[in-house]
C-alpha positions as CSV (number, residue, x, y, z in Angstrom):
1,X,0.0,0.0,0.0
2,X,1.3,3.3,-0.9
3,X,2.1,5.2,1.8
4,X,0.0,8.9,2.2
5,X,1.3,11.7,3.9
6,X,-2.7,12.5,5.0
7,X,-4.3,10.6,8.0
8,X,-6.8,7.7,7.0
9,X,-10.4,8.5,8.0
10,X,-10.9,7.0,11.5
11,X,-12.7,3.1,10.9
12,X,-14.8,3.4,13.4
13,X,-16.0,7.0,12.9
14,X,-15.1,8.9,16.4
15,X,-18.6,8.8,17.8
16,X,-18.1,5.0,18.1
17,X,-15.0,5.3,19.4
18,X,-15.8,7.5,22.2
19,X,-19.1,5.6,22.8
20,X,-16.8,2.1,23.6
21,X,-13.7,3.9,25.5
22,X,-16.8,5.2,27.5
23,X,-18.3,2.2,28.0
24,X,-15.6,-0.8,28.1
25,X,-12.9,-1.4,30.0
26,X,-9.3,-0.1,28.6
27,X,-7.8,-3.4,27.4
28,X,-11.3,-4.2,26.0
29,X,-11.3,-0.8,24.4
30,X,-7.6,-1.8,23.1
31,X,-8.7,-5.0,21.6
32,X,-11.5,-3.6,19.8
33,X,-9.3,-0.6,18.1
34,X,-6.9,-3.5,17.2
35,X,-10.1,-5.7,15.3
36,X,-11.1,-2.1,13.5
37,X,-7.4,-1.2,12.3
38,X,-7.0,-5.2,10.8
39,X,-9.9,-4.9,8.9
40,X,-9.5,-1.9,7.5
41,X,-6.0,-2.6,6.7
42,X,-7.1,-6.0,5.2
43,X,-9.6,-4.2,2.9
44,X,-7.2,-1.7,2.1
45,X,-4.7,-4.0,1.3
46,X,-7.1,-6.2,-0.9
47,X,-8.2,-3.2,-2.4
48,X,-4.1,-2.1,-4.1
49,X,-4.3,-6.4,-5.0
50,X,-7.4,-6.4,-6.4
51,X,-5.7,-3.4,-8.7
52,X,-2.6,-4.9,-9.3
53,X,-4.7,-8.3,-10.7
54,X,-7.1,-6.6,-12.5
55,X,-5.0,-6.2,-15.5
56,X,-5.0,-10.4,-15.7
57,X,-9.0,-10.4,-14.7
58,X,-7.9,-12.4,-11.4
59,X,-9.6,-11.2,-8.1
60,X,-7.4,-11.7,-4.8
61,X,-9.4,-15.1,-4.5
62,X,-9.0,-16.6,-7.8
63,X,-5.2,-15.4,-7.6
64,X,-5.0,-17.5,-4.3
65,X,-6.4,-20.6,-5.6
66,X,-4.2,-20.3,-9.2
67,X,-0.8,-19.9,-5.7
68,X,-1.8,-23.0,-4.1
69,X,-1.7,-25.0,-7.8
70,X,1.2,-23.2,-8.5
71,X,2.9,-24.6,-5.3
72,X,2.5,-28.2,-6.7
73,X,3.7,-29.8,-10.0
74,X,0.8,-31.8,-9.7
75,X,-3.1,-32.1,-9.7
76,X,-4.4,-31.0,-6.4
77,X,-7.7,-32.5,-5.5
78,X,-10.3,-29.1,-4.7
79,X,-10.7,-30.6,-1.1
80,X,-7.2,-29.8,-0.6
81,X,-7.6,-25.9,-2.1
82,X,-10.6,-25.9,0.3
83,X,-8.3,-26.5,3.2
84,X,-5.4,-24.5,2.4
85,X,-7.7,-21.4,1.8
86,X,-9.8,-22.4,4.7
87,X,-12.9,-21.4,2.0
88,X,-15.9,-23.4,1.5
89,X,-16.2,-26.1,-0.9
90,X,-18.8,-23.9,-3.1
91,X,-16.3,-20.7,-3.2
92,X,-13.4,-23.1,-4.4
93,X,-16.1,-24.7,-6.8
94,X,-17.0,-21.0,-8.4
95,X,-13.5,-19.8,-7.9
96,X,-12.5,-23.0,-10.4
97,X,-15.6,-22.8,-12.5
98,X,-14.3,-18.9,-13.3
99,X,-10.7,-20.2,-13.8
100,X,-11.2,-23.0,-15.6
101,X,-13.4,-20.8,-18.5
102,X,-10.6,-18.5,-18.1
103,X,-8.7,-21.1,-19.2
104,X,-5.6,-21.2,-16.4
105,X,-6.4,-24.6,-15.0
106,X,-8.1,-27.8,-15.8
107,X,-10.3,-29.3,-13.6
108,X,-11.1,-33.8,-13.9
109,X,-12.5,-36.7,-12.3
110,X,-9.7,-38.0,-10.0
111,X,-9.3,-41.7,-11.8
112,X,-8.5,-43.3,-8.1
113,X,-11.6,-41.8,-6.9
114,X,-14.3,-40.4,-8.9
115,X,-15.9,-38.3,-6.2
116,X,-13.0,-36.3,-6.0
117,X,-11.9,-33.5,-8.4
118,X,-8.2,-32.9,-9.6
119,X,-7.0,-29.2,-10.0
120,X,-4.2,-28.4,-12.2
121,X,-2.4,-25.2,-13.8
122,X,-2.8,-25.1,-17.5
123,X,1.0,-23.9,-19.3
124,X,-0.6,-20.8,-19.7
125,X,-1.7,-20.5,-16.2
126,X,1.6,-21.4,-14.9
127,X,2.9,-18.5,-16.8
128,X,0.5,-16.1,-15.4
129,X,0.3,-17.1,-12.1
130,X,4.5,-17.1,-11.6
131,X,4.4,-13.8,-13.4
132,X,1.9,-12.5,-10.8
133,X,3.8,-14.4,-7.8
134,X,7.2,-12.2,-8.9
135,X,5.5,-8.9,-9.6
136,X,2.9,-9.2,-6.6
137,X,5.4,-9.7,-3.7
138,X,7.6,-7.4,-5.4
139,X,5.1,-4.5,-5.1
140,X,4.2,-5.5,-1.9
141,X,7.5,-5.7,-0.6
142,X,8.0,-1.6,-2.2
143,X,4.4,-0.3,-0.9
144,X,4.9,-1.8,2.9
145,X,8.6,-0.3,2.7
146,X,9.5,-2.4,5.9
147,X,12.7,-4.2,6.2
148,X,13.1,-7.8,6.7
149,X,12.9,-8.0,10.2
150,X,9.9,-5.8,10.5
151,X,8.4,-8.0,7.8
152,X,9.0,-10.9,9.7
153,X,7.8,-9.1,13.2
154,X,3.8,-8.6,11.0
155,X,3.6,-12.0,9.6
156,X,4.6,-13.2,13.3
157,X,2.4,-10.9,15.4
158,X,-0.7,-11.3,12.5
159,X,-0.2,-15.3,12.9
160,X,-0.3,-15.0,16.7
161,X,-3.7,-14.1,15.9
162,X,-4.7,-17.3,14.6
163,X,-3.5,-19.6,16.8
């Protein structure tokens, strides 16, 4: 994200601020500050993604989906995208529905199991999708202008989160 030289607008607006450092205790008041700056730093941050992707047609979710096949040199079975994005198993369906007219993967019967569905990059999916891996965390790595160890201090604190 760019950096601006104005403050952001206040997420929450200050009359809900003031209404829960009235009410709630201090830490409580601490925490929920803490919930509204993520959020609005998630959206903000999917917002300069969703920008940078747009010139491929990829939103932040199909670009996630086209990462985790991109990991692999293999078919992935869709359960396994379902886990790794912690999604639902319709959003990964519509996510590869959309990709798979796009034509970046391919999407068949898994011949061991027919229940199951294979996922796999197409070449020109691999091609996109590395392009977007390189240019993404390149940008990103320019617009946070943090250093390695502050890097490493965010993903550390942010995963804290979600243990």
């Amino acid at each position: 994200m760019p950096r601006k030289t104005s403050a952001p607008p206040l997420v929450p607006p200050d009359f809900v601020r003031r209404r829960y450092r009235t009410v709630l205790p201090p830490g409580d008041a601490l925490a929920l500050e803490a919930l509204f700056a993520l959020r609005s730093g998630v959206q903000a941050l999917d917002n300069v993604v969703a920008r940078w992707l747009g010139d491929d047609a990829l939103t932040p979710g199909r670009w996630q989906v086209l990462a985790v096949l991109w990991s692999r040199d293999e078919p992935v079975p869709q359960r396994e995208i379902v886990g790794a994005l912690k999604v639902s198993r319709a959003n990964v369906s519509m996510l590869v529905d959309t990709l798979q007219k796009e034509g970046h993967i391919e999407a068949a019967p898994d011949p061991a199991d027919g229940r199951q569905v294979l996922v796999s990059l197409t070449p020109g999916g691999r091609a996109v999708t590395d392009r977007l891996m390189r240019e993404t965390a390149s940008k990103l790595r320019c617009s946070l202008a943090l250093d390695d160890d502050a890097l490493r201090t965010l993903t550390d604190l942010v995963m804290r989160l979600f243990r």
